[in-house]
Every structure is written in structure tokens, then in C-alpha cells.
C-alpha positions as CSV (number, residue, x, y, z in Angstrom):
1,X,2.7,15.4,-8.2
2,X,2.5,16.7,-4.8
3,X,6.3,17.4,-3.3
4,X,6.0,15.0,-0.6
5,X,6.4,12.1,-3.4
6,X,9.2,14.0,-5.4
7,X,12.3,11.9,-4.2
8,X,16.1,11.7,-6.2
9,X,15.2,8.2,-7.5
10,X,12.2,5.4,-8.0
11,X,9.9,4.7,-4.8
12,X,10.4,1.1,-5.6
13,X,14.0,1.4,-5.4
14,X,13.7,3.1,-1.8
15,X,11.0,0.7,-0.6
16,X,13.0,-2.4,-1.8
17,X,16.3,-1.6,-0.6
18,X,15.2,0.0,2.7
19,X,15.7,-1.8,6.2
20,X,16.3,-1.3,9.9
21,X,19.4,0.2,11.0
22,X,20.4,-0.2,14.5
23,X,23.8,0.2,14.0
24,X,25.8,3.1,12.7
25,X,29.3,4.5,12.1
26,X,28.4,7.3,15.0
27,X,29.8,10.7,12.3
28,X,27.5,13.7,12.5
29,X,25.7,14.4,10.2
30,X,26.0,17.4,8.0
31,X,24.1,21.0,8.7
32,X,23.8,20.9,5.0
33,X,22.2,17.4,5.2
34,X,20.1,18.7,8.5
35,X,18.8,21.5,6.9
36,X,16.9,19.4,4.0
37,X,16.0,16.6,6.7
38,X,14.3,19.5,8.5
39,X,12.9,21.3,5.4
40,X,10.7,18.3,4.4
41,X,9.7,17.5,7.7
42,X,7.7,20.5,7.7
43,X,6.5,19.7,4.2
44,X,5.0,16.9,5.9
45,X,3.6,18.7,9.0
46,X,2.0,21.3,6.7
47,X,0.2,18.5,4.8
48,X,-0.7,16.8,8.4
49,X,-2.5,20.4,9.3
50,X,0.4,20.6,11.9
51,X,-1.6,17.6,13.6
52,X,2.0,16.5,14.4
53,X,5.5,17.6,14.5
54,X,9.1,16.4,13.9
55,X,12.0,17.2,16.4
56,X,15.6,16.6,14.7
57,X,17.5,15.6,17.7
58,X,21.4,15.9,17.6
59,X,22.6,13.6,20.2
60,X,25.9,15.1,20.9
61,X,24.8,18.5,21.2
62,X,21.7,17.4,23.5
63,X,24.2,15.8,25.7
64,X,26.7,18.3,26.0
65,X,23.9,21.4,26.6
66,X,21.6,19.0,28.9
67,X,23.4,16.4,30.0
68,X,20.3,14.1,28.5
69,X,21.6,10.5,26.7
70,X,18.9,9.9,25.2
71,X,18.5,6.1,26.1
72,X,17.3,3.4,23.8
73,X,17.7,0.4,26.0
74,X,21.4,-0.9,23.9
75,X,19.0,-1.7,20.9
76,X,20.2,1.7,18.6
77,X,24.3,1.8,18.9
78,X,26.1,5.1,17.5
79,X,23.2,6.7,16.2
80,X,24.0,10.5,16.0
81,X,20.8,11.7,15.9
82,X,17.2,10.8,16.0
83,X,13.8,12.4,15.4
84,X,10.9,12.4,17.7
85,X,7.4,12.5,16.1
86,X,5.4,14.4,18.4
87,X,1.3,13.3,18.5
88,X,-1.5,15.9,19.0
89,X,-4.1,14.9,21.2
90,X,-6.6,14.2,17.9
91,X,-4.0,13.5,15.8
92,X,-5.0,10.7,12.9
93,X,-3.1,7.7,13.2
94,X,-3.2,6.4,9.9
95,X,-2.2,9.5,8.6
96,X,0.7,10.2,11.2
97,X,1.9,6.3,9.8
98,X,1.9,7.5,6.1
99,X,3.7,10.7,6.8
100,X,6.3,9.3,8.9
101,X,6.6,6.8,6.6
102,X,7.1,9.1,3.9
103,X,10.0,10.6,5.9
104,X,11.7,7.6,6.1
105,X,11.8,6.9,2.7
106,X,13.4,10.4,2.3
107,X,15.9,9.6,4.8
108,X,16.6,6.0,2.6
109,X,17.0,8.4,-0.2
110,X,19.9,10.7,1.0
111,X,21.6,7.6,1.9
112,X,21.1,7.6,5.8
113,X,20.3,4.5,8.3
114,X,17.0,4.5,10.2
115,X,14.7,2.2,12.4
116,X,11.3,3.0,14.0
117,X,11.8,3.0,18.0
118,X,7.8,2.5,19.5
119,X,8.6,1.3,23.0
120,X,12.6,1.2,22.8
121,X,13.5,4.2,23.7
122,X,13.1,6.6,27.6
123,X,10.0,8.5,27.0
124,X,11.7,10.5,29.9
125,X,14.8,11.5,28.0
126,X,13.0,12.4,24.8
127,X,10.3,14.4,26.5
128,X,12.4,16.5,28.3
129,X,14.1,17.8,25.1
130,X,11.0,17.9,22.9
131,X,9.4,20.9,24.8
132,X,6.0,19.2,25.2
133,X,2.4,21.2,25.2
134,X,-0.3,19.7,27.2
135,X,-2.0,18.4,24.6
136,X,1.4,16.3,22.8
137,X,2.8,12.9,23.6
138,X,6.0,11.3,21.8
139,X,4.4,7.9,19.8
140,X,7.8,7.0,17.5
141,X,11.4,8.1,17.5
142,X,13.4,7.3,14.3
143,X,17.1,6.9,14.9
144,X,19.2,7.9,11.9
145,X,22.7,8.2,10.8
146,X,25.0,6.2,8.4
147,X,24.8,3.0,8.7
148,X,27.9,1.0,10.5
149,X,29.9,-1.2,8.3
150,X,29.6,-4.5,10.9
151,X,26.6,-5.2,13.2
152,X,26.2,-5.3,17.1
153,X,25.4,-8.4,18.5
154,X,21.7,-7.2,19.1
155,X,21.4,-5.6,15.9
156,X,22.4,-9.0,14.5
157,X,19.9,-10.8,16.7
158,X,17.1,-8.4,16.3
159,X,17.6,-8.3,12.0
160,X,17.4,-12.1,12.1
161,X,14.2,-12.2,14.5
162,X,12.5,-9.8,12.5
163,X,14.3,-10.3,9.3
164,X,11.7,-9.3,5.9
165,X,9.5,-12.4,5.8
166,X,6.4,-11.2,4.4
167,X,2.8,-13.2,4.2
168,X,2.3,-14.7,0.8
169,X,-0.6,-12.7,-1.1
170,X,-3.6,-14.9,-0.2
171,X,-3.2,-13.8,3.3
172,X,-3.4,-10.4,2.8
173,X,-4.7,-10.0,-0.5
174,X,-8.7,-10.9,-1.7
175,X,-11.0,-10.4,-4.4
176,X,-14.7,-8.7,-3.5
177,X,-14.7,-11.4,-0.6
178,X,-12.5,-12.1,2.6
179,X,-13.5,-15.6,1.3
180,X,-11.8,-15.2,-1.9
181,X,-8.0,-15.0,-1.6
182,X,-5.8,-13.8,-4.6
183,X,-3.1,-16.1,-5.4
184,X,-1.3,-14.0,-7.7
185,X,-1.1,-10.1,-8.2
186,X,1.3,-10.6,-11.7
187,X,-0.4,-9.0,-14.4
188,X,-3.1,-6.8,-12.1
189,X,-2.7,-2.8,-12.6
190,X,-1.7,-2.2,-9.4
191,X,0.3,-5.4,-9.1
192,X,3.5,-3.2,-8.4
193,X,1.8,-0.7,-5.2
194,X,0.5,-3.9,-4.2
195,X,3.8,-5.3,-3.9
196,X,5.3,-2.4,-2.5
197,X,2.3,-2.5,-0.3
198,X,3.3,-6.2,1.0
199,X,6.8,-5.5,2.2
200,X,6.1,-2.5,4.1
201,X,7.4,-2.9,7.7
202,X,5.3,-3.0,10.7
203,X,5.2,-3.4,14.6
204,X,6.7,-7.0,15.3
205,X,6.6,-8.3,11.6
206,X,2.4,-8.4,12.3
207,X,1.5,-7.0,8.4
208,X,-2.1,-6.1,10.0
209,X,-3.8,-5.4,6.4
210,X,-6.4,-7.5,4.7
211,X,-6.6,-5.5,1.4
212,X,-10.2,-6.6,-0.9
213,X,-10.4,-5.6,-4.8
214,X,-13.4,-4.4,-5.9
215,X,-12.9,-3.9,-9.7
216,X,-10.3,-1.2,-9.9
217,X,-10.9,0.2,-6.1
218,X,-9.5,-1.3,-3.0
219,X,-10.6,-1.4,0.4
220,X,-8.3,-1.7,3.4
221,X,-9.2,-2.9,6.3
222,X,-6.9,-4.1,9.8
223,X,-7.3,-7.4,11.0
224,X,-8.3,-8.6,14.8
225,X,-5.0,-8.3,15.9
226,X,-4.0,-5.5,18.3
227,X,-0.4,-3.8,19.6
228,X,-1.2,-1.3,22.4
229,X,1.7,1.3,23.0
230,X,4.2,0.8,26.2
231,X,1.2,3.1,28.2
232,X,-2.1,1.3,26.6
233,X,-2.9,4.3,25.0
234,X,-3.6,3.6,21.3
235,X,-3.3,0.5,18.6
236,X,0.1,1.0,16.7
237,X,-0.8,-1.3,14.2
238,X,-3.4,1.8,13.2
239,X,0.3,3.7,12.5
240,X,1.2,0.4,10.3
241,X,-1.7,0.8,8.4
242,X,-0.6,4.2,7.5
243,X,3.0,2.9,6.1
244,X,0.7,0.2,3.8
245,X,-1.1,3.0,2.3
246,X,1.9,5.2,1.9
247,X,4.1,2.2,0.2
248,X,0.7,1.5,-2.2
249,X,-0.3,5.3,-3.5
250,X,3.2,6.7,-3.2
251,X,4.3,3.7,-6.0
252,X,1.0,4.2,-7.7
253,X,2.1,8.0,-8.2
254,X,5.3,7.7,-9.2
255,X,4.1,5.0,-12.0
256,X,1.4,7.0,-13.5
257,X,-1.9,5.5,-12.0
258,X,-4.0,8.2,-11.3
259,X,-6.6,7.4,-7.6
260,X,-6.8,8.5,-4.3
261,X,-7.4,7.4,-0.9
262,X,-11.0,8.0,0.7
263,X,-12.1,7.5,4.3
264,X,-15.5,7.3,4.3
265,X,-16.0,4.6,1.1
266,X,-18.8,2.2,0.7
267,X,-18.0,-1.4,0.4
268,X,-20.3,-4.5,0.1
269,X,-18.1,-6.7,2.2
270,X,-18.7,-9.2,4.5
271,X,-15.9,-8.7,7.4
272,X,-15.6,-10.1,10.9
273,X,-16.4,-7.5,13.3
274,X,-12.8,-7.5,14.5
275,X,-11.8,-6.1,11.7
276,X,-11.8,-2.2,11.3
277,X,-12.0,-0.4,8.1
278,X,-9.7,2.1,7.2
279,X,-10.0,3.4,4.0
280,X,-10.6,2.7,0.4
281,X,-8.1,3.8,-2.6
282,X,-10.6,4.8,-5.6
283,X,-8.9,4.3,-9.6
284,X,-9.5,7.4,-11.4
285,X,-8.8,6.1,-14.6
């Protein structure tokens, strides 16, 4: 198993009892605790071909050397420190989605707080402390900390808003045809990755996957809708699509089914053209 999936418990454990932190009891967090956040954020960049890179931000110590506040608009409160995931020009999405994705489950592992900032947070601020080449842009900030024992009013608001209502299996799930919904997963294979695959978070609450079984293989695909970034520049529903795929083979891993993801798959699938393939997870079994 590669050591991107090697975490202290279950995925399914992480997966199920992670959720958005916006509030947090404001402590520091460890250099002991920093060290392995930042030691397997570079696992991650190694496996991304260094396409992107993480910056561990402490808040404290970029305000008292910079002056910088690091504004999120009031939605985080207390967070002691964030990460910025800095984009390469010709950096893949998808892949950027899965890996941060994988990060965040770390995080949920070593018992910290975190939420996904796209748009809520000063581009400004971060940028000036992230040392940016020509070629890099800041797509997602993750706020992290431990999380506060009682909930600001907005956190509160925000949680109920976008609370975990997840689509119900024959909207996102279908057999060989888009025409053919699955009512059920119980008893499938890969009934548990799909699961894990179905409560993965994404921009708004939108769940942008139309996943088709073919036999033992599956093909993703995102659906017609479309969430541009604060400055138009890419879908970040393509970054969602990532997290599915992470939540589905990183469960199928740790459970013993052997596949893997391929980009360039065949499928005999009829599809509206608004809908964009992504990639197909092949059963090596």
C-alpha cells in the first residue's frame, strides 16, 4: 500500500466522522504535530510530480513577523493555522482534489478541525506570504486547528445550510446506462467505496458525479453543472471530482479490493454532452 493511504485507523472511520470546522479553540498547534502535518504534505507533492505545493501557515507568527491577518471574511474564527495549496500553471485538477483530499483525512486523523476555504478567504493576504512564482496561483486554503467546543453564530448557520444531505444513490449511481439508475448498492463489491464515495464533500453541497457500472469497472463522469472560481478561471467542481475518487479507491485499498484509476478508459455510454468524463476505476480481481 502506497504511504499516502497508511493512516492510524480505518478510512471509513475518517470519512464518516469528518466535517467542516469553522470554529476552533484558537491553541497552537504543536511543532511536533507541525512537523508530521508538513512531512506528508510533501509525500503528497512528490506523488503530484511537485505539480502543487502545500504552505503550513501559522497565523500568529505570520502576524507578528508581517503584520498579515490573513482574512477569511468572519467565516473561519480562531483558526491557528491554515494551509495554502498552491496550483501550477498545468496542474491536474482532479488530481490536486484527491491529494488535498487525502490531506484532510490525515488532518481528521490526528484529531484536528478543518474546512475547505475556495472563495472565503483574501487572495491578497495569502499570496503575499506564499512566495508565489509566475507560473502559481492559490485555488484552496484549508483552515485547521482543534475544533471549539460551542459554534459561532455563522459556523452554526453555515453547518445547517450545508449540513451532510447527500443525493440518494439513483441520482448518482447507474448501471451500463445513465438511463438505468441503481436503487441499492447493499450487497455490490464496492458497495462500501461507493458509499464512502457518496458522502464526500463538495463545493456548495453540488455532489457533481454520475458514477456508471460496467461489470466490475466504473466510469466517472461530472454532470452539466459548473462552479467557476472567485476569478472565472477553472471549474472547482473538477477539484470535487478528485475528493469522489479519493473517498472510493482510498476505501477500496484499505478493504482489500485490488483496481486502479485510468484516464484514458473506453466506455460504451451514452452521456449528454454536458457531461465530461473523468476517469474510469478498473477491478483487478
Amino acid at each position: 500500500m502506497k504511504e499516502i493511504y497508511k493512516y492510524n485507523q480505518p478510512i471509513k472511520d475518517i470519512l464518516e466522522k469528518r466535517i467542516s470546522v469553522r470554529s476552533y479553540d484558537g491553541n497552537t498547534l504543536s511543532d511536533d504535530l507541525v512537523a508530521k502535518i508538513e512531512s506528508y504534505s510533501k509525500l503528497l507533492e512528490t506523488e503530484m510530480s511537485n505539480e502543487l505545493r502545500f504552505v503550513y501557515l501559522d497565523k500568529s507568527t505570520v502576524t507578528s513577523i508581517g503584520g498579515i491577518k490573513l482574512g477569511t471574511y468572519g467565516i473561519i474564527k480562531n483558526a491557528p493555522s491554515f494551509i495554502s495549496v498552491v496550483f501550477k500553471n498545468d496542474c491536474s485538477l482532479t488530481r490536486a482534489g484527491y491529494m488535498i483530499q487525502a490531506l484532510v483525512c490525515y488532518l481528521t486523523s490526528l484529531g484536528l478541525g478543518t474546512c475547505w476555504l475556495g472563495g472565503t478567504y483574501s487572495q491578497e493576504d495569502f499570496a503575499k506570504v506564499c512566495s508565489l512564482s509566475e507560473n502559481e496561483k492559490i485555488r484552496i486554503v484549508l483552515s485547521l486547528g482543534y475544533p471549539s467546543k460551542k459554534r459561532s453564530i455563522i459556523s452554526y448557520a453555515m453547518h445547517r445550510k450545508g449540513k451532510r444531505i447527500r443525493k440518494h444513490y439513483s441520482d448518482m449511481f447507474f448501471d451500463n446506462s445513465l438511463y438505468n439508475p441503481i436503487k441499492s448498492i447493499d450487497g455490490m463489491k464496492y458497495c462500501v467505496p461507493l458509499e464512502m464515495l457518496r458522502i464526500a464533500p463538495s463545493a456548495i453541497n453540488k455532489q457533481p458525479w454520475a458514477i456508471v457500472k460496467d461489470g466490475d469497472s466504473f466510469h466517472f463522469f461530472k454532470t452539466k453543472t459548473r462552479l467557476k472560481s472567485d476569478n472565472g478561471v477553472f471549474d472547482i467542481h473538477i477539484i470535487d471530482m478528485g475528493i469522489a475518487m479519493f473517498n472510493f479507491e482510498a476505501t477500496a485499498i484499505d478493504i482489500g479490493l485490488n483496481g486502479k484509476f485510468i484516464y484514458n478508459g473506453v466506455y460504451d455510454v451514452k452521456v449528454p454532452k454536458e457531461f465530461k468524463y473523468i476517469a474510469t476505476w478498473v477491478d483487478l480481481d
